[in-house]
C-alpha positions as MATLAB code, in Angstrom:
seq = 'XXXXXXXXXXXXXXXXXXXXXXXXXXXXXXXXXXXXXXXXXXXXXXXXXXXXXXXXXXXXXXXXXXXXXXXXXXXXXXXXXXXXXXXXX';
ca = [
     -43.301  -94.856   14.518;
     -45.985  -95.402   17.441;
     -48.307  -96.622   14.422;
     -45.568  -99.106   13.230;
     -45.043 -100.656   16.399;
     -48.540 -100.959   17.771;
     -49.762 -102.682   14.299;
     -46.321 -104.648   14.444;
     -47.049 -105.954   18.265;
     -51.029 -106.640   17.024;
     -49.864 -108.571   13.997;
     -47.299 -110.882   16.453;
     -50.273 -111.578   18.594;
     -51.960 -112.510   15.850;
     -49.320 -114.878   14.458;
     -48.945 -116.162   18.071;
     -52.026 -117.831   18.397;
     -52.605 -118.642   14.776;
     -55.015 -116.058   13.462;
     -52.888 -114.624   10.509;
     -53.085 -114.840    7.003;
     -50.402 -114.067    4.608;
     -51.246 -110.606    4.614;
     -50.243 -109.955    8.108;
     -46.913 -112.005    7.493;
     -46.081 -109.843    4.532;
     -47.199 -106.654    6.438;
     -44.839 -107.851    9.425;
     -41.751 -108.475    7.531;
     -42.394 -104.868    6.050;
     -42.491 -103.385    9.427;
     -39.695 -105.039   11.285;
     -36.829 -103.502    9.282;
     -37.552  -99.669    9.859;
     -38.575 -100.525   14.020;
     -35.115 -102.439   14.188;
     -33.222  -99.429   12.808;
     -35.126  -96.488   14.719;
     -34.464  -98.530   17.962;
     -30.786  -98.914   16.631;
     -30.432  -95.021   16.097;
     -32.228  -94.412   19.235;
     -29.513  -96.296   21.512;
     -27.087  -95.297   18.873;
     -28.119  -91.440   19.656;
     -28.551  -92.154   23.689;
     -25.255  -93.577   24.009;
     -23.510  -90.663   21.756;
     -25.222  -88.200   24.004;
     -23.405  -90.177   27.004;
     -20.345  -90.540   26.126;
     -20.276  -86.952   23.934;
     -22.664  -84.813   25.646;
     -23.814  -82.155   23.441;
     -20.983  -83.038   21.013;
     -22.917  -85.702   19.605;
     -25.243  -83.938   17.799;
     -22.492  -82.916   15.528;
     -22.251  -86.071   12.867;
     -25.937  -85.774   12.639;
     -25.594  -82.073   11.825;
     -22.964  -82.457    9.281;
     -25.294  -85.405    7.261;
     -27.580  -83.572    7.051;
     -25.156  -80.434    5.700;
     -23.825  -82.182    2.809;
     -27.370  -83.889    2.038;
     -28.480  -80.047    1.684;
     -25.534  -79.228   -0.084;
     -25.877  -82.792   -2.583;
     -29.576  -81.896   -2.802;
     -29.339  -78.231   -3.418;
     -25.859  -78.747   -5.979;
     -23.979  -76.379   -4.063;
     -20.812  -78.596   -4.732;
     -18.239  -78.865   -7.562;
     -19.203  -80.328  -10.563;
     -23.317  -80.467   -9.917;
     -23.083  -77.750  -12.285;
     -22.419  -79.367  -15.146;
     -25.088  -82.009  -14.037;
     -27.643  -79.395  -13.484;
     -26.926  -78.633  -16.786;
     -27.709  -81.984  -18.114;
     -30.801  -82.980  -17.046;
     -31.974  -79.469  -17.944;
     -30.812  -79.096  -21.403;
     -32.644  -82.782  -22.670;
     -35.686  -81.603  -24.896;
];
């Protein structure tokens, strides 16, 4: 992420005083959606861990559970899925 910002803060001084092509517009717009969200999970995360203490860490925790569990098929029915994309010749 320290990569994304610094090229994101050269590339605005860049477009500030006029010195960037279409490139660094493109390569802007690219970078400006995934600094928005970290800094949106980042407060998101600080504020949890005010108002919840250690207690906040639990959503995260159980995401990332069933992810594991999606991923892995260790739920109902991926079985038969499994089985699907395994039996095609």
């Amino acid at each position: 992420m320290t990569g994304n910002v610094t090229q994101l803060v050269l590339d605005a001084v860049d477009l500030a005083r006029g010195a960037a092509d279409d490139a660094v517009r493109q390569r802007s717009l690219k970078f400006i959606g995934p600094i928005v969200a970290f800094a949106f999970g980042a407060i998101g995360g600080a504020v949890g861990y005010l108002r919840l203490a250690f207690w906040a860490l639990l959503a995260p925790v159980v995401v990332l559970g069933v992810l594991a569990m999606e991923c892995s098929g260790g739920f109902a029915g991926d079985s038969a899925r499994a089985m699907k994309t395994t039996s095609t010749h």
